[in-house]
C-alpha positions in Angstrom: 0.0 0.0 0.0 1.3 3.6 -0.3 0.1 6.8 -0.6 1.8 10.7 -2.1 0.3 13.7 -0.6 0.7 17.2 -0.5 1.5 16.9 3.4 2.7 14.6 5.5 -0.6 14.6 7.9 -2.4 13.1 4.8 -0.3 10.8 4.2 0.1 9.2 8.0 -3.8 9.6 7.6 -3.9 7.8 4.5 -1.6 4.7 5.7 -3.1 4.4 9.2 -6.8 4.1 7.5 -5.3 1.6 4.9 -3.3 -0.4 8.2 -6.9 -0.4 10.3 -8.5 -2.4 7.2 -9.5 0.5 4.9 -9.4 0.1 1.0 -7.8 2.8 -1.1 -11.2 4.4 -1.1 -11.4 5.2 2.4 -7.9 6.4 2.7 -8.8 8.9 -0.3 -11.1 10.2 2.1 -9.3 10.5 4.9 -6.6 12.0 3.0 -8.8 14.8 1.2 -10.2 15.9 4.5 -6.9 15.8 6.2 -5.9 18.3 3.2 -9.2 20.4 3.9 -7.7 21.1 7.1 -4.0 21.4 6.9 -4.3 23.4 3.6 -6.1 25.6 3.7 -4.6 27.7 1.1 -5.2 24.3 -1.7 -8.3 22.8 -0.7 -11.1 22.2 1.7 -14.8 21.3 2.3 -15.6 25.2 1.1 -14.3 23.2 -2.4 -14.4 20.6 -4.7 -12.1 18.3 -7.0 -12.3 15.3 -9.0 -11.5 11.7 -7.7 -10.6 8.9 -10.1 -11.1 5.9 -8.9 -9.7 2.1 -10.2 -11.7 -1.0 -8.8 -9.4 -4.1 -8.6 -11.8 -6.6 -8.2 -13.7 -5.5 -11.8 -11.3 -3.6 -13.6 -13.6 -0.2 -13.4 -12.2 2.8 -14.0 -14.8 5.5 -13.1 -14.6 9.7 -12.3 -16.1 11.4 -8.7 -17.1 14.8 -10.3 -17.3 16.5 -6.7 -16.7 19.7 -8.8 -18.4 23.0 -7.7 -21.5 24.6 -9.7 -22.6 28.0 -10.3 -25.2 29.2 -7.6 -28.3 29.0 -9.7 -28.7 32.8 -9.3 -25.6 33.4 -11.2 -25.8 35.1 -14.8 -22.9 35.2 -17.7 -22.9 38.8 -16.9 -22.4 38.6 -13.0 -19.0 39.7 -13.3 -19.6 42.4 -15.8 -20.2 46.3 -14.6 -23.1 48.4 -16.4 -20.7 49.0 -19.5 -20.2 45.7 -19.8 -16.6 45.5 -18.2 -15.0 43.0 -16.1 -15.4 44.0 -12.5 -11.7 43.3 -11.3 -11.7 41.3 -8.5 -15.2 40.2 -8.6 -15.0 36.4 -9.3 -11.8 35.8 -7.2 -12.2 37.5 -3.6 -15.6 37.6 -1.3 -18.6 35.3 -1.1 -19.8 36.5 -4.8 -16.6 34.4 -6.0 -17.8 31.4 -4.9 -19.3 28.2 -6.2 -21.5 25.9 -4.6 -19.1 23.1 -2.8 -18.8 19.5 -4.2 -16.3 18.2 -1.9 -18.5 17.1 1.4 -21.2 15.0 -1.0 -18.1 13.5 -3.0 -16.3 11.9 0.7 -19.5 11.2 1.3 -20.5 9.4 -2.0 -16.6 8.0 -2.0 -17.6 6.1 1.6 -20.9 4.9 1.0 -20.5 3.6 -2.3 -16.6 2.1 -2.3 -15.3 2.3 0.9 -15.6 -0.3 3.9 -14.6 2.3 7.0 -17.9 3.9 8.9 -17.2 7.7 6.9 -17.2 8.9 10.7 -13.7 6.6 10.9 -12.2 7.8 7.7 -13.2 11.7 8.7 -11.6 10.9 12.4 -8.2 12.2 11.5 -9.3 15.6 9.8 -11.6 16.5 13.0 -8.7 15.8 15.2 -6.5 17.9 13.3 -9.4 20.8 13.1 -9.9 20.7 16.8 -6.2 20.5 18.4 -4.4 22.2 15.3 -1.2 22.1 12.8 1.7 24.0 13.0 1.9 27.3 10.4 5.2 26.3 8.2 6.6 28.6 5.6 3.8 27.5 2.4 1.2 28.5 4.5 3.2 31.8 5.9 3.7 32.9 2.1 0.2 32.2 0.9 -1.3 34.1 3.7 0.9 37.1 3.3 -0.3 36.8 -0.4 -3.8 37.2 0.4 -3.5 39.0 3.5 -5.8 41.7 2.7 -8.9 39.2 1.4 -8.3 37.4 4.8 -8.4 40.4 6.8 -11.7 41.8 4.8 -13.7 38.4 6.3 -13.9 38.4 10.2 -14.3 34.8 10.4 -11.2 33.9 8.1 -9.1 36.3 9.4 -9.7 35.0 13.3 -9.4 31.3 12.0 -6.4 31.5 9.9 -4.6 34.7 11.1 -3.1 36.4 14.5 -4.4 39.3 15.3 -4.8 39.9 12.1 -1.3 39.0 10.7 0.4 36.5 9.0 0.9 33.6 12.1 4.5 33.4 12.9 6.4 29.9 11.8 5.0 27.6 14.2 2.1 28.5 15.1 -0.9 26.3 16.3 -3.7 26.9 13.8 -6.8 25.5 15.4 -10.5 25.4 14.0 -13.0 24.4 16.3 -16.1 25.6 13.7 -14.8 23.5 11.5 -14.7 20.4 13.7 -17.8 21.0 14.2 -18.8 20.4 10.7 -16.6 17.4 10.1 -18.6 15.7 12.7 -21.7 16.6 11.5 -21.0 15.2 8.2 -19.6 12.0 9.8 -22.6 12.0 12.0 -25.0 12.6 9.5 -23.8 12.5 5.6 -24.5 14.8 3.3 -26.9 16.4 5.3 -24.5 17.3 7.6 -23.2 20.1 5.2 -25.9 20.5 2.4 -29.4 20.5 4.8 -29.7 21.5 8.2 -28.4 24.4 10.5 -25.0 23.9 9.0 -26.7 24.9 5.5 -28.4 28.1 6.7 -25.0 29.2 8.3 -23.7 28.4 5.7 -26.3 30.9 3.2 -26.7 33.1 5.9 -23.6 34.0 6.2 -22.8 33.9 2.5 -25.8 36.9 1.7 -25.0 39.1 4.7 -22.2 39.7 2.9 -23.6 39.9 -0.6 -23.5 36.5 -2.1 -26.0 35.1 -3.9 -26.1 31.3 -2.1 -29.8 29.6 -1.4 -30.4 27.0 0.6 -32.3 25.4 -2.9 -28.0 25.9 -4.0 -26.9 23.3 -1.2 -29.4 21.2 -1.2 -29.7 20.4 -5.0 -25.9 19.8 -5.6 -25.3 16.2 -6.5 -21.8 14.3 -7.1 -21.7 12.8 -10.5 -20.5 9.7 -11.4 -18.6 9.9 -14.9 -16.8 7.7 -17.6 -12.7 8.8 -17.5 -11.3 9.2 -20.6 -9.6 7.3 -21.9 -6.6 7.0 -24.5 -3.2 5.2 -25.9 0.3 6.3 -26.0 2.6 3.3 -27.8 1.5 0.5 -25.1 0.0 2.4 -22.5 -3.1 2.7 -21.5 -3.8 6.5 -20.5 -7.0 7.4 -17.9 -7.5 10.8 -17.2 -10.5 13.0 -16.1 -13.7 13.5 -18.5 -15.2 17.4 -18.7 -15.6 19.1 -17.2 -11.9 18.8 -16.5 -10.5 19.4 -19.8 -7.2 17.3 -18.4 -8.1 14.0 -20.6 -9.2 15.5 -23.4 -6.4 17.5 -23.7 -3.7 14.7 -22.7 -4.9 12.2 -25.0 -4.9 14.5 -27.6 -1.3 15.5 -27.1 0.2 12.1 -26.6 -2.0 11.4 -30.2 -0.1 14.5 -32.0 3.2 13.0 -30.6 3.1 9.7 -31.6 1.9 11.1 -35.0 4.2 13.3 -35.2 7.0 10.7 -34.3 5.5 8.3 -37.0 5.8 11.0 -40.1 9.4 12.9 -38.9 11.1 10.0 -36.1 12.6 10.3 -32.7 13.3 13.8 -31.9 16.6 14.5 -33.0 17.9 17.0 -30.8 17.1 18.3 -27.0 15.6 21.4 -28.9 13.5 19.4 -31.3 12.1 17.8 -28.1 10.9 20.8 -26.6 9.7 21.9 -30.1 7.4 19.2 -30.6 6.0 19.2 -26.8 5.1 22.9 -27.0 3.6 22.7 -30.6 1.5 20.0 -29.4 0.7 22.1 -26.2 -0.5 24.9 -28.2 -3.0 23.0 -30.2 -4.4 21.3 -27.3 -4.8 24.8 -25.0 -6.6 26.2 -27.9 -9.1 23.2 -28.4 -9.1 24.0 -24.9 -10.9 27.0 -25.1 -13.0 26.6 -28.2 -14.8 23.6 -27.3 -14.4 22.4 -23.5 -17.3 23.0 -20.7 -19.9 21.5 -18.8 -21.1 18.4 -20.6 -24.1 18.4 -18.9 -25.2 21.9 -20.2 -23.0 22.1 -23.4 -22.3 19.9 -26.5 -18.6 18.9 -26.1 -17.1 16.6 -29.0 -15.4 14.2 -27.0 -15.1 11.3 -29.6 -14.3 13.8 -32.4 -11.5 15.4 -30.0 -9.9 12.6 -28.6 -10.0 10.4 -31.8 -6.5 9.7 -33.0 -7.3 10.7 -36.6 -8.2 13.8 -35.3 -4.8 14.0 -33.6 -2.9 13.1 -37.0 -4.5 16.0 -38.7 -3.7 18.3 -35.8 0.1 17.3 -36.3 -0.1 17.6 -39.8 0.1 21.2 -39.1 3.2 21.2 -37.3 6.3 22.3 -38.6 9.3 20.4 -37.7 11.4 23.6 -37.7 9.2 27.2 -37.0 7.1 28.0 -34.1 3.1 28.5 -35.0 1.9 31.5 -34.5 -1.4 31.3 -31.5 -3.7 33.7 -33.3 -6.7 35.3 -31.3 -9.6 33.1 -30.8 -12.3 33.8 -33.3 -14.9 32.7 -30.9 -15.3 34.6 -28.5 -8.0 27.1 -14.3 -7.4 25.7 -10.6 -5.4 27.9 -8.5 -1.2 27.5 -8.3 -2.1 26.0 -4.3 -4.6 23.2 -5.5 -3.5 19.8 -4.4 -3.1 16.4 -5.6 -2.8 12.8 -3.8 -2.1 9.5 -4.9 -3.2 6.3 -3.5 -2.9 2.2 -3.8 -3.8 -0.5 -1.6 -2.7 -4.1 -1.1 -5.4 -5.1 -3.4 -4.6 -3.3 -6.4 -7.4 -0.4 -5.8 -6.4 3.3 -6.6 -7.3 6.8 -6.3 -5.9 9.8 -8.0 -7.3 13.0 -6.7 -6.9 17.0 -7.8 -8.9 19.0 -5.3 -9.7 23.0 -4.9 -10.7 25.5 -3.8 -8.8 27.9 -7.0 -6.9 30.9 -5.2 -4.9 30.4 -2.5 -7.1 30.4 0.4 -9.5 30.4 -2.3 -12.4 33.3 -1.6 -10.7 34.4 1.6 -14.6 35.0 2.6 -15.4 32.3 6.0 -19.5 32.3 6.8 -19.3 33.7 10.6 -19.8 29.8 12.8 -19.1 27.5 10.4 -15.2 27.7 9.6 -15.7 27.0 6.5 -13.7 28.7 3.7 -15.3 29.1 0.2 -13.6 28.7 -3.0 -13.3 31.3 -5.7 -13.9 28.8 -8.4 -16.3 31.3 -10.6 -13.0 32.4 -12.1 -12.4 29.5 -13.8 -16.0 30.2 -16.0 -15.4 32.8 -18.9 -16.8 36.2 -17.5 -16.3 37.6 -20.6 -15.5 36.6 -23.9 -11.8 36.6 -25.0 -10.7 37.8 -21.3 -8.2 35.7 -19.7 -9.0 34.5 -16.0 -6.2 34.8 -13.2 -4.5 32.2 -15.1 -3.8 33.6 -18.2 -6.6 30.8 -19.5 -9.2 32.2 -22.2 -12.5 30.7 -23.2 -15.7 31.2 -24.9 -19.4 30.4 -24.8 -19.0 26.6 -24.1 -17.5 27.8 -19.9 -19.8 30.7 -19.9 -21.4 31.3 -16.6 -25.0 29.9 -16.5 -27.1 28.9 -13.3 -26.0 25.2 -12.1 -23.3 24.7 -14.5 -19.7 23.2 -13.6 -17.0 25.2 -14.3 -14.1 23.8 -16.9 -10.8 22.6 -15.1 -7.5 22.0 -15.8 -7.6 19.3 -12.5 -5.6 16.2 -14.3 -5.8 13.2 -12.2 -4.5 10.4 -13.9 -3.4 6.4 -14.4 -0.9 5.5 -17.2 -0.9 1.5 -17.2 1.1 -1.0 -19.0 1.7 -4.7 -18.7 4.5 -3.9 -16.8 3.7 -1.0 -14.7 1.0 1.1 -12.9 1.5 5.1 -12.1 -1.1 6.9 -10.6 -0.2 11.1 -10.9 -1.4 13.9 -10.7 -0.2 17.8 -9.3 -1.6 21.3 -8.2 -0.7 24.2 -10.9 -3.5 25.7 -12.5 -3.1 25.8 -16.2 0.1 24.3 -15.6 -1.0 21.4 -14.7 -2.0 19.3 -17.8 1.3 19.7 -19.2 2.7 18.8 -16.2 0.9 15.6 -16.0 2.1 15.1 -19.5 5.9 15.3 -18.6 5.4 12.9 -16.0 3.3 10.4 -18.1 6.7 10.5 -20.7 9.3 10.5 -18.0 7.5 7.4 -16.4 7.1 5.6 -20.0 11.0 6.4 -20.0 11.5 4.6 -16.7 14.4 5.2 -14.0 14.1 6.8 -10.2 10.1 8.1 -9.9 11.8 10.8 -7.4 13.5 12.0 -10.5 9.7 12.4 -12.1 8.3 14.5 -9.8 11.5 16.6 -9.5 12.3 17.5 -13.2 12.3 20.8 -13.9 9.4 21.5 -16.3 8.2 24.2 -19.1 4.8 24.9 -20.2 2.7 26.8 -23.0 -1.2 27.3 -23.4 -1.8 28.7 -26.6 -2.3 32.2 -25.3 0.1 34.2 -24.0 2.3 32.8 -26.9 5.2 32.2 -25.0 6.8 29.1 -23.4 7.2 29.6 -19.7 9.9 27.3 -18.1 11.5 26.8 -14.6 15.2 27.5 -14.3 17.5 24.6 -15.9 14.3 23.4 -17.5 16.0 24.7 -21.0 20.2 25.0 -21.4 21.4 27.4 -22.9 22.0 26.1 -26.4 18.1 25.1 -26.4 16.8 28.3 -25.9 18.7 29.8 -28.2 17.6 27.2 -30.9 14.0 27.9 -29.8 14.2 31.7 -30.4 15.5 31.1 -33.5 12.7 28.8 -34.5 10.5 31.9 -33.7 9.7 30.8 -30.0 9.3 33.3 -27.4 10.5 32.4 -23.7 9.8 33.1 -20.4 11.5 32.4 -17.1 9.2 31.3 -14.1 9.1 33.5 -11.3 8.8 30.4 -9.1 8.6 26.8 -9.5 5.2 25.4 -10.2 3.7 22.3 -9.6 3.8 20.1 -6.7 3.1 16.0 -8.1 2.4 13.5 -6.3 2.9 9.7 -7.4 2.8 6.0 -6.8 4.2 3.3 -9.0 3.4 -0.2 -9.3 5.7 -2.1 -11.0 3.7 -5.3 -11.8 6.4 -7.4 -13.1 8.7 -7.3 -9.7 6.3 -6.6 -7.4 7.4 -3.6 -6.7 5.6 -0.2 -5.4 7.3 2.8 -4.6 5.8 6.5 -4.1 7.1 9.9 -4.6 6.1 13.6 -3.8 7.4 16.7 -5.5 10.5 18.1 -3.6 9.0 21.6 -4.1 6.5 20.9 -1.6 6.1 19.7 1.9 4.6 16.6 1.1 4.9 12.6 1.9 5.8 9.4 0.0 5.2 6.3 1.7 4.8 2.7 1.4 3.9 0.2 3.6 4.0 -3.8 2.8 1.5 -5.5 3.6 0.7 -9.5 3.1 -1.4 -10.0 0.0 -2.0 -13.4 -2.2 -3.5 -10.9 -4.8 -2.6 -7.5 -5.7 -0.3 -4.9 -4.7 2.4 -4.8 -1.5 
């Protein structure tokens, strides 16, 4: 067994629920409320996320869309002043910002449906944590500081998550009783714990006294969905990923497609600068499907078959030139937060989960409803407020992830299996827009093979159609390469920071073998436990 998470409180979580007789399904949610409370700044209950799951006793792959939906008061203009401009601000800080939560009813759907743990067991970690506290290290010190003033602007956040209204010094005890409070309702009662009840009308309460637009008919109508993956082929793996309205599968199996296309028609890349050629052409083609066509499927017409078919790939490659950048033209039509968070899990019997969860911004809304310690996700940015305007992520989109009452909002959350005969990785990472190209470096570095340490740890570039540019970390590109990509018409940008923070589990079938990894530029945990199995995994 083994899990990867963001922090190392998950991950004990995780392994402990797994050691007391839990499957791979009840560590997930342990693990995910174990996030909700130690970070704060990447995801919690006020969010939502996406949970692939892998039953080893079938074979079934299937999706947990815990996503949040609009408030069914919301509009496509909510965010727009009387001139029709884009109130700045609007969708990312304060109660307005916020979608309706998916993450209570998916660990609640997660337990009842796959797990074997009472949810009240599996949630008994996270409420511990809530009531007696985690020490403030230096993530949470610089996100704070980040979104200082948003904390400071809600009473509630800034008494649960700052010190007299500062950034909490390195080791300080951050407790939340109100949100204890909740846990145990929800392990007490289920999704009416959170969605019905007097936690609800705090909850919408609070949320309208300070000019949201929440109902009660919001939290009580949300539903988890249960979704087909998608589902693709890179030489002789088997690639799973998440179905919209995550555009992560889509837009993985399409790029893997245009590669092996491309590597078909022109051969193995035949220098380190040809590499990095091919990965960002491919890149740009997907981010820009991206935006044309990817949104709620439940409210929109998305092509799936048409977008992931590998025909459709071959023609997409067909436009790439082996030796000149393409230019990424305005759209004619008209992203998670850099803090989301990512675990990976497998059990002795061969059961996995990989999860992306959110709540967008760091400390996503900044806005807690007084009572209930519950911080609420800014998630509305990730909708198109207005056509052709990028969201804080530099993502732009057009009428298929326009705002409309109940509708999901499109993702970039990437949780992910690549299987062969041989081996088994279950990946995913935080990053907003980032972080389906980053999935797609580690899907090729595992398919390389060698140390999975070295996976997670690879320094990593990225483009998404619009800005034009390719954005890299340092060392990412030498010298030499860069060069060779200006000349090819390529424009470059050095990251401020790293991005990305992966977390991953391999099972290499063929030695029986399983080791786990988690991104050096976090805090997080790797670990694996063996366990006695006749079947399955160690």
């Amino acid at each position: 067994m083994a899990v990867a998470a963001a922090h190392p409180a998950a991950t004990d979580a995780g392994i402990a629920i797994m050691a007391a007789g839990g499957n791979a399904f009840d560590a997930a949610v342990a693990v995910s409320a174990v996030l909700a409370v130690v970070e704060p700044y990447s995801s919690g209950i006020g969010g939502g996320g996406f949970w692939l799951l892998h039953q080893a006793g079938n074979g079934r792959d299937l999706m947990i869309d815990g996503r949040e939906r609009a408030p069914l008061a919301a509009h496509r203009d909510l965010y727009l002043d009387a001139s029709g401009e884009l109130i700045v601000g609007a969708s990312l800080n304060g109660p307005l910002a916020a979608g309706i939560p998916g993450e209570p009813a998916a660990l609640v759907h997660i337990a009842e449906h796959y797990g074997r743990l009472p949810l009240a067991k599996s949630l008994a970690p996270a409420i511990r944590l809530a009531r007696e506290g985690f020490p403030v290290d230096e993530i949470y010190r610089r996100m704070a500081a980040w979104r200082l003033q948003v904390l400071r602007a809600s009473p509630a956040a800034a008494a649960q998550f700052l010190d007299d209204g500062e950034v909490p010094e390195l080791g300080t005890i951050i407790r939340q009783p109100d949100l204890a409070l909740v846990l145990e309702a929800i392990a007490a009662q289920g999704r009416a714990g959170f969605y019905a009840g007097p936690i609800a009308k705090a909850l919408v309460d609070g949320v309208r006294a300070a000019g949201g637009i929440w109902t009660l008919d919001d939290l009580s109508s949300y539903q988890v969905i249960e979704r087909a993956p998608i589902v693709g082929r890179y030489q002789d793996w088997e690639i799973v990923s998440a179905a919209p309205p995550s555009s992560g599968g889509v837009a993985l199996v399409q790029m893997l497609g245009m590669l092996e296309a491309l590597e078909a028609r022109l051969g193995p890349a035949s220098s380190d600068a040809d590499r990095v050629h091919r990965l960002v052409e491919v890149m740009r083609r997907a981010y820009r499907d991206r935006a044309l066509y990817l949104g709620d499927p439940d409210q929109v017409e998305v092509p799936v078959e048409r977008l992931t078919h590998p025909f459709y790939a071959a023609g997409l490659a067909r436009g790439i030139d082996p030796t000149q950048a393409s230019p990424s033209l305005p759209l004619a039509t008209e992203s998670e937060g850099p803090d989301t968070t990512h675990f990976s899990v497998l059990d002795a019997e061969g059961n996995r989960v990989s999860a992306t969860l959110s709540i967008n911004y760091p400390f996503g809304s900044g806005f807690v409803p007084p009572a209930t310690g519950v911080l609420l996700n800014d998630e509305m940015d990730d909708f198109s407020a207005q056509p052709g305007v990028p969201n804080a992520y530099g993502l732009v989109g057009g009428e298929a992830n326009a705002i409309a009452p109940g509708k999901r909002m499109l993702s970039s959350m990437s949780p992910t299996f690549a299987t062969s005969d041989e081996a088994v990785v279950i990946l995913g990472t935080p990053g907003g827009s980032r972080i389906i190209t980053m999935v797609l470096h580690g899907i090729l570095a595992a398919i390389e093979g060698g140390d999975p340490q070295d996976w997670v740890a690879a320094p990593r570039f990225h483009h998404q159609y619009l800005p034009d540019e390719i954005l890299f970390e340092a060392d990412a590109l030498q010298a030499a390469t860069q060069r060779e990509l200006v000349d090819r018409g390529h424009r470059l940008r050095p990251a401020a920071n790293d991005f990305g923070n992966m977390q991953l589990v391999v099972w290499d079938r063929a030695g029986g073998r399983v080791e786990a990894a988690s991104d050096p530029r976090g805090i997080g945990k790797a670990a694996v436990r063996v366990r006695p199995s006749s079947a399955g995994a160690p």
